[in-house]
C-alpha positions in Angstrom: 93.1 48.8 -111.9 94.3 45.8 -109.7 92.4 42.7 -109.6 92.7 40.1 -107.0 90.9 36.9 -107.8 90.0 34.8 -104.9 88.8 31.1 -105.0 87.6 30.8 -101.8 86.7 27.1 -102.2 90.0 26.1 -102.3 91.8 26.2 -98.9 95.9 25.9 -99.4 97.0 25.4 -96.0 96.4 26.3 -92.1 97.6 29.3 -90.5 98.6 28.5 -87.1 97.8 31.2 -84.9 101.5 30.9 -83.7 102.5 33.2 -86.9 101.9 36.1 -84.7 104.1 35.4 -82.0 105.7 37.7 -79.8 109.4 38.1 -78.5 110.3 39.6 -75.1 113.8 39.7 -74.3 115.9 41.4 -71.4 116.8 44.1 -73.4 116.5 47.9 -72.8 112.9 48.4 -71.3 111.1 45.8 -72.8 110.2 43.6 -69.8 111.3 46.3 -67.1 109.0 49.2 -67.3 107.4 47.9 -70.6 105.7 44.9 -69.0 106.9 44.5 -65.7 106.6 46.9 -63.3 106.2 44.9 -59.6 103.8 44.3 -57.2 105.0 47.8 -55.3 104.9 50.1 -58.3 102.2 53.1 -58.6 101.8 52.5 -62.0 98.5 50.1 -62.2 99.3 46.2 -62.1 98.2 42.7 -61.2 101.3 40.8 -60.1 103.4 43.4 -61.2 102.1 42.9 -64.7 101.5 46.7 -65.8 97.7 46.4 -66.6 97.4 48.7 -69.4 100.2 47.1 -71.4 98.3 43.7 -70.9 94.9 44.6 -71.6 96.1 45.8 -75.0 98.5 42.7 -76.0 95.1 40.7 -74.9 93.1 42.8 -77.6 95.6 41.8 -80.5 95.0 37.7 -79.0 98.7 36.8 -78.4 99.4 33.1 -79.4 102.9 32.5 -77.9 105.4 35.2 -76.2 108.9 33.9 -76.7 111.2 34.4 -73.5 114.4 35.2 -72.0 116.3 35.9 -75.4 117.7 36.3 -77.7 121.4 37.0 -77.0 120.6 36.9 -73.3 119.3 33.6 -73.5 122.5 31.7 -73.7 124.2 33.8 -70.5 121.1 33.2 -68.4 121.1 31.3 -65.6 117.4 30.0 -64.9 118.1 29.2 -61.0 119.5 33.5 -60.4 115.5 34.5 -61.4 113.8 32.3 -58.6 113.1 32.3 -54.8 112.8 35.3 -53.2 113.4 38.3 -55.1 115.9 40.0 -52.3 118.1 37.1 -52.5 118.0 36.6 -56.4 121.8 37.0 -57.8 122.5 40.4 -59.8 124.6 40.4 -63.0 125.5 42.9 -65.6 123.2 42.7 -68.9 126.8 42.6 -70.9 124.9 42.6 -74.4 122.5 44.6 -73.5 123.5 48.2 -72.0 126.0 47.3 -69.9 123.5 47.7 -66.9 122.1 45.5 -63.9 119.7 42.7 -64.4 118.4 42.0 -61.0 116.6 38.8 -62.0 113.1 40.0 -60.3 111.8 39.0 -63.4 112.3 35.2 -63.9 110.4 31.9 -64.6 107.5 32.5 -62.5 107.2 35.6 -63.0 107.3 34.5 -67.4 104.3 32.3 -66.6 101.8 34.7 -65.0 102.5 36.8 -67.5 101.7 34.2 -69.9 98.9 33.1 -68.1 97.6 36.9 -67.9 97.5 37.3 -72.2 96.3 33.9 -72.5 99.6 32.7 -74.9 101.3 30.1 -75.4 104.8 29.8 -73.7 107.9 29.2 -75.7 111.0 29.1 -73.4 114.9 29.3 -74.7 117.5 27.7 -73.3 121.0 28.6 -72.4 123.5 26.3 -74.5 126.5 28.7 -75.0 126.9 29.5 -71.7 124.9 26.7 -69.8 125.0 22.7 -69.5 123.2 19.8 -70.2 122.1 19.0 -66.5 121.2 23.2 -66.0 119.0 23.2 -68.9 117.5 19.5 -68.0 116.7 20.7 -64.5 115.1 23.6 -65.7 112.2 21.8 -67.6 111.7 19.0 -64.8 111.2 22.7 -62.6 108.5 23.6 -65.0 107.1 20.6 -66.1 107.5 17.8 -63.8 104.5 16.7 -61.9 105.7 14.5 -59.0 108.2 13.7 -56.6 112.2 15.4 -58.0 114.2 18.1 -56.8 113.0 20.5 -59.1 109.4 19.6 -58.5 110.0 19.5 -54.6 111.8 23.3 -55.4 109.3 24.6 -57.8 106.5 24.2 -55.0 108.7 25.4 -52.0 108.7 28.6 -54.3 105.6 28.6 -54.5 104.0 27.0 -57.5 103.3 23.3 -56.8 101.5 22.7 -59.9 103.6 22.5 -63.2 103.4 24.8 -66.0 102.6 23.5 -69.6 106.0 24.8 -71.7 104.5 24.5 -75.2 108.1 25.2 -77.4 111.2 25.3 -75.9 114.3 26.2 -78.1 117.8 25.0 -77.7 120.3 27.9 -78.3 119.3 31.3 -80.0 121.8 32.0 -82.7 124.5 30.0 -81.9 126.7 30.7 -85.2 126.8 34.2 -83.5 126.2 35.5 -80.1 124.9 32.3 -79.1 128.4 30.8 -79.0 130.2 31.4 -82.6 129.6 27.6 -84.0 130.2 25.8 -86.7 126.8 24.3 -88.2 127.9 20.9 -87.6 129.2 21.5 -84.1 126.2 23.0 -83.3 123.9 19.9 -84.8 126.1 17.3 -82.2 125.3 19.9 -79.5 121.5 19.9 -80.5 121.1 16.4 -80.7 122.4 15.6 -77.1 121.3 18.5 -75.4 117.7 17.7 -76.9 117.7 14.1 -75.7 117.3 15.8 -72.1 114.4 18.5 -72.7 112.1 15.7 -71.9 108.1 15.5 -72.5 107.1 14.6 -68.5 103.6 14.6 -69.6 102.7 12.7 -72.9 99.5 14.8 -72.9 101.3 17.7 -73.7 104.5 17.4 -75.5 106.8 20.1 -75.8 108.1 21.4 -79.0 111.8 21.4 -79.8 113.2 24.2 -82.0 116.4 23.8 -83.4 118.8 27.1 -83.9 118.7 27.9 -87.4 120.3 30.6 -89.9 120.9 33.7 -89.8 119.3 35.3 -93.2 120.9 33.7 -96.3 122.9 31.3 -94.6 121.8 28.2 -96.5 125.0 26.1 -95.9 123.8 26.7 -91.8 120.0 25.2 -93.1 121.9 22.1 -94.8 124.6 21.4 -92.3 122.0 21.2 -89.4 119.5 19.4 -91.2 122.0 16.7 -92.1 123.1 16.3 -88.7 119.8 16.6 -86.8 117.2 15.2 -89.4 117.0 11.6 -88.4 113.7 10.2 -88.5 112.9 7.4 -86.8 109.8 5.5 -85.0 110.8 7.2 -82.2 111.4 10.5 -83.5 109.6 11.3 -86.7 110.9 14.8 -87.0 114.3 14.0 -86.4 115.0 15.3 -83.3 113.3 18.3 -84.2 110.0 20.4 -84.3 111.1 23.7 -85.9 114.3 25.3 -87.4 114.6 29.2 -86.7 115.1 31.9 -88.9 116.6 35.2 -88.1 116.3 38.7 -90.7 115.7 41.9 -89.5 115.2 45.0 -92.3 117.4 47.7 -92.3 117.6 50.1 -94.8 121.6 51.1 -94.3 124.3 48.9 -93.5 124.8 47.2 -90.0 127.1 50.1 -89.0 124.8 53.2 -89.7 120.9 51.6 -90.2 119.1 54.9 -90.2 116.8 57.1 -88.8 114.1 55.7 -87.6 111.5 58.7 -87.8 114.0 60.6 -90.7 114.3 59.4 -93.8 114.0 59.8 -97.7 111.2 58.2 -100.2 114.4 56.3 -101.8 115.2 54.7 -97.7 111.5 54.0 -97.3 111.5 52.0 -101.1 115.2 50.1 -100.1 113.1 49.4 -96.7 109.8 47.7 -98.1 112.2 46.5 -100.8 114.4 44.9 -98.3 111.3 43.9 -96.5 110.1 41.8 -99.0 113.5 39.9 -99.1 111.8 37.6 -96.3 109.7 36.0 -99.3 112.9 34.4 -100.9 114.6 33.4 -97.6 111.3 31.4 -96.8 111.8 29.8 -100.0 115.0 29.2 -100.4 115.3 27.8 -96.6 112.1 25.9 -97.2 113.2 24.7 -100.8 116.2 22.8 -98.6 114.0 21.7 -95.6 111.7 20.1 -98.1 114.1 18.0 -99.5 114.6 16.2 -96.1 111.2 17.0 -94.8 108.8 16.6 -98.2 105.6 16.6 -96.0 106.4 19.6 -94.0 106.3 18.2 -90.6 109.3 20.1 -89.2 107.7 24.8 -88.9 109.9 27.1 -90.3 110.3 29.5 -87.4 110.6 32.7 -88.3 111.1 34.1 -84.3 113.4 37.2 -84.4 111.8 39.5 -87.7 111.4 43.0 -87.9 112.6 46.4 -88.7 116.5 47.8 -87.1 117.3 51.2 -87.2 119.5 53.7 -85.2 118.4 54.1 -81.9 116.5 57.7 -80.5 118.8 60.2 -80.1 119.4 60.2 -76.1 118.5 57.2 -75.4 121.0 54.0 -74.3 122.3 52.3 -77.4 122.3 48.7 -76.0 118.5 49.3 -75.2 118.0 49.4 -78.9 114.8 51.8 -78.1 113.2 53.2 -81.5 110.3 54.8 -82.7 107.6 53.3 -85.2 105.5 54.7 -88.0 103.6 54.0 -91.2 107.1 52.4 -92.5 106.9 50.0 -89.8 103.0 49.2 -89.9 104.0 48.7 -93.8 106.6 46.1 -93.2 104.6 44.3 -91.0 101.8 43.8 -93.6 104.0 42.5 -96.3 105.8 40.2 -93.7 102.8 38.8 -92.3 101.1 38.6 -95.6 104.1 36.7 -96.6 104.0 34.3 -93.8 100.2 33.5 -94.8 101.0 32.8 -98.1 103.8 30.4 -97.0 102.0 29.2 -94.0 102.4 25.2 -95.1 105.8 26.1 -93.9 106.6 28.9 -91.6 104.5 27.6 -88.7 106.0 30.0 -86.1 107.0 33.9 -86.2 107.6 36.2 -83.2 108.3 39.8 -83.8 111.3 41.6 -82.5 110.2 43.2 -79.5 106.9 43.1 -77.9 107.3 46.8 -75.9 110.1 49.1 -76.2 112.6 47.8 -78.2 113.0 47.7 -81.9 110.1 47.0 -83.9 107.3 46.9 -81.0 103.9 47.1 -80.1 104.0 49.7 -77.5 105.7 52.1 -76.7 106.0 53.1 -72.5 107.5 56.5 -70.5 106.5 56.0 -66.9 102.8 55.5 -66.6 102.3 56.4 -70.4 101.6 54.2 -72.6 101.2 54.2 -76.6 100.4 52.1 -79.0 102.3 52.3 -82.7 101.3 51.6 -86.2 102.4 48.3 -85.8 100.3 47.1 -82.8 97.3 48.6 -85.5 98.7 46.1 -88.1 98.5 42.8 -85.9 95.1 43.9 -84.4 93.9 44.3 -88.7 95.6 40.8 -89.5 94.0 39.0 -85.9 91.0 37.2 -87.8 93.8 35.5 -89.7 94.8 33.6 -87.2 94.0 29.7 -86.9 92.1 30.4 -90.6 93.1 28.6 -93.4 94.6 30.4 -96.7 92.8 30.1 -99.6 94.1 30.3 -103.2 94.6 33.7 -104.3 96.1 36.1 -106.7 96.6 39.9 -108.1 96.9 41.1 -111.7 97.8 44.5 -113.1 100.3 45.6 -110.4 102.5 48.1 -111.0 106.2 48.7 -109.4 107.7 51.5 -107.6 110.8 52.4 -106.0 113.0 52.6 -109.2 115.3 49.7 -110.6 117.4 49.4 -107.6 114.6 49.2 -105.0 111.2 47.8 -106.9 108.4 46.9 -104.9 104.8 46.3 -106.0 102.5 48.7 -105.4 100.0 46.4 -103.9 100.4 42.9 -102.0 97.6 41.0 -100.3 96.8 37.7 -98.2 93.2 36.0 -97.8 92.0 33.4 -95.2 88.5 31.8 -94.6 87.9 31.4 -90.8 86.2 28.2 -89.3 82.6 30.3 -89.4 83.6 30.8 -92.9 84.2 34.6 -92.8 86.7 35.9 -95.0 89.5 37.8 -94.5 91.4 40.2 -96.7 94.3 42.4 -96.0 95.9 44.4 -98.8 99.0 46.7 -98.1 99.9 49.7 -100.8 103.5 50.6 -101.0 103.0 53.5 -102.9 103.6 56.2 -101.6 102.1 59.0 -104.2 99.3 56.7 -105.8 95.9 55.6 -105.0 95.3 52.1 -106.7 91.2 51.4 -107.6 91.3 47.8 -106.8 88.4 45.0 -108.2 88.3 41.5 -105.9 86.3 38.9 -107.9 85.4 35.8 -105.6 85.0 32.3 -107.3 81.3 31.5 -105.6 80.4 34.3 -102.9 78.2 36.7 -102.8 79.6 39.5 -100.3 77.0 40.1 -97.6 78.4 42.1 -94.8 81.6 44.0 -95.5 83.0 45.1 -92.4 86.7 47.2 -93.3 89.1 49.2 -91.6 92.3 51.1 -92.7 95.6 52.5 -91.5 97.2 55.5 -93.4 99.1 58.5 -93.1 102.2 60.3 -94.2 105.3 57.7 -94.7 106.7 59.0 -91.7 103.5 59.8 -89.5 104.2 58.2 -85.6 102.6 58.1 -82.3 104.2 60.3 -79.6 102.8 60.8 -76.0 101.8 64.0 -76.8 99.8 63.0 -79.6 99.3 59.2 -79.0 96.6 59.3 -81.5 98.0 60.1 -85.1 98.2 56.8 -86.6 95.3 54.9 -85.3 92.7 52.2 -87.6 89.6 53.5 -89.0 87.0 52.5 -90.5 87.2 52.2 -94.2 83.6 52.5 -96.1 84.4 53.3 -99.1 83.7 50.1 -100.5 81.3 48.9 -102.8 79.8 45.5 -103.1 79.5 44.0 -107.0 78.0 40.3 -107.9 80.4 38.4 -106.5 83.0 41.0 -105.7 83.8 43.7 -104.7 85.8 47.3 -105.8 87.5 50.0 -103.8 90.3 52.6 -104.0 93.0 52.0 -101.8 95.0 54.8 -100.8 99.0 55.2 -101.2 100.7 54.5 -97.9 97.9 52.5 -96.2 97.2 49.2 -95.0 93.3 47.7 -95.6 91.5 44.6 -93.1 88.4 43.3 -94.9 86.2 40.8 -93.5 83.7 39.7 -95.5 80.6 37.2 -94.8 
């Protein structure tokens, strides 16, 4: 038996909402036909927002939606996506397909869709392909509130009032696509193009994320720390709000990733084990940031994550289109558990895609929609968000997956909400045993248990045929002890407690 000992007393550190972030890119289908659709389209919108697509992202609460890229960040041109939409420029998506990018879907178009979930807005700007002055006229567009260029531009298109840009990054991965730098380089190009994403309204400062590594690329972490990390009076944080991190889970090499849907019990365990991985880049990257950053100011921003595998057979290899099943819904537990349990310093996460594309939420063909394991996961783990993590722990695990690939069968999180209701999520990666499972608490008394769970076989996914496979339930096999609880948790399955 597993037992996970829980001292809810004792809160660790905040989870910022911001942990559940969302990416949406200009990639494949994720923003055309996935969540933009236009205003003419039969397919049900508001402001060419498709409806049903929103009204589900709204039910998981969205915190922030990171926009235009990725890759395509640093060869987009902010000015091609604005005015009127027959007289925006076309270009060829060169990373992504090889097809047209009509630019119908620019800034304003970003912010109602923002405005529509109810998120946050984190913007990324263009520095391998763009300037300083581009990239400092496109925040006095969005944020200035007066007389400018932009401002006077902004409102002749039809949005006089500014927008509130909550995070704006400079550069997406500029050691690779983002322009092939050198760490240092790229710290000199941070700090100047920086000094010109400026906070117009002191009320509501925008956050500056700087580009960070790619996986275990610690020399990147400490290169660009040492050139951007200059506190002063002026700037506390050196310049600096967040570094990114970047790991996506594959279980093959780059080359030849896998099926997503086909697969053995040893690429499931190299999967989850690979998964897990994320645990020792947070703490390694952190390990480094905490040696200039002691108080953990600066967010560890974990906003490209998620699982890569070979695309569906048919479809467009630069649209990066795969399916999702309980493999998926699994790595998204242990990720997000991990980024609970290290939530004093991974402040910001967006998963790699919202709809369509890689690891996603939704999955669209025409007017169909679906949602996948992995929407199921985020809508279990919600109540975590803007909770606080309290100390916790689990004894009498055992490990699976052989030598090569060892995971432990069980991994949890726990948070204690503002109205003091607790939440519990436990993921087991077992994928032949149940594990009985005995929660001890340090001074409650469980009231109202209210559960639910996500299982099926390793492989089980949502089709438009059958949209309803892998769905969460409710979960009532538990039984409430003095202060604790038991249950048997079965293999494959991910569990949501809340407890009062």
């Amino acid at each position: 038996m597993a037992k996970i000992y829980i001292n809810e007393t004792n809160k660790i550190s905040h989870i910022n909402p911001e942990l559940y972030g969302q990416f949406s890119e200009h990639l494949g289908r994720c923003i055309y036909e996935g969540l933009y659709v236009g205003e003419d389209s039969d397919i049900p919108n508001v402001n060419g927002m498709r409806t049903d697509v929103i009204e589900a992202l709204k039910k998981i609460h969205v915190p922030v939606l990171r926009w235009p890229g990725g890759c395509f960040a640093d060869e987009y041109h902010w000015k091609d996506g604005i005015g009127p939409k027959e007289q925006r420029k076309k270009m060829i998506n060169t990373h992504w397909g090889g097809v047209v990018e009509d630019n119908s879907f620019g800034t304003h178009e970003y912010f109602e869709l923002c405005r529509q979930l109810g998120c946050k807005t984190y913007i990324n700007g263009n520095v391998g392909s763009g300037t300083v002055q581009e990239m400092s006229e496109w925040v006095e567009y969005m944020t200035f509130n007066g007389v400018s260029p932009m401002a006077d531009l902004r409102a002749a298109n039809g949005h006089e009032a500014p927008w509130k840009v909550d995070i704006f990054g400079v550069g997406n991965e500029s050691w690779g696509c983002g322009g092939n730098m050198r760490p240092t380089y790229y710290g000199d190009l941070y700090r100047r193009y920086q000094t010109y994403v400026r906070n117009y309204n002191a009320d509501a400062p925008i956050l500056k994320v700087t580009c960070g590594p790619n996986v275990n690329d610690y020399e990147w972490t400490e290169k660009v720390l040492d050139t951007c990390f200059n506190p002063s009076p002026c700037h506390l944080h050196g310049f600096m709000d967040y570094l990114s991190l970047h790991y996506y889970t594959t279980p093959g090499p780059w080359e030849h990733k896998g099926s997503a849907t086909e697969f053995s019990a040893e690429e499931y365990y190299c999967t989850l084990h690979k998964a897990l991985y994320m645990e020792e880049l947070v703490e390694k990257h952190g390990a480094i940031m905490d040696r200039y950053d002691p108080e953990k100011k600066i967010g560890l921003a974990v906003d490209e994550w998620g699982t890569w595998f070979d695309v569906e057979p048919g479809t467009n290899p630069g649209f990066l289109y795969q399916q999702n099943t309980m493999r998926d819904a699994l790595v998204a537990a242990v990720t997000l558990n991990i980024f609970n349990q290290h939530s004093d310093r991974v402040k910001l996460a967006c998963i790699a895609q919202m709809v369509n594309v890689l690891q996603s939420m939704i999955l669209t063909d025409k007017e169909k929609m679906l949602l996948t394991p992995t929407y199921h996961v985020f809508h279990m783990y919600r109540s975590h968000q803007d909770s606080d993590l309290v100390e916790n722990k689990i004894e009498g695990v055992k490990t699976e997956g052989g030598a090569m690939y060892e995971v432990p069968v069980l991994q949890q999180s726990v948070s204690v909400d503002k109205d003091g209701v607790l939440t519990l999520t436990v993921a087991n990666l077992s994928l032949e045993q149940s594990c009985p499972v005995e929660v001890s608490f340090k001074k409650l008394t469980p009231g109202l248990v209210q559960a639910s769970i996500l299982t099926d076989e390793k492989d089980a996914c949502n089709t438009f045929d059958r949209p309803d496979r892998v769905v969460e339930r409710s979960f009532d096999d538990v039984t409430v002890v003095e202060r604790g609880l038991k249950f048997v948790i079965p293999p494959c399955s991910v569990v949501s407690l809340r407890i009062r």
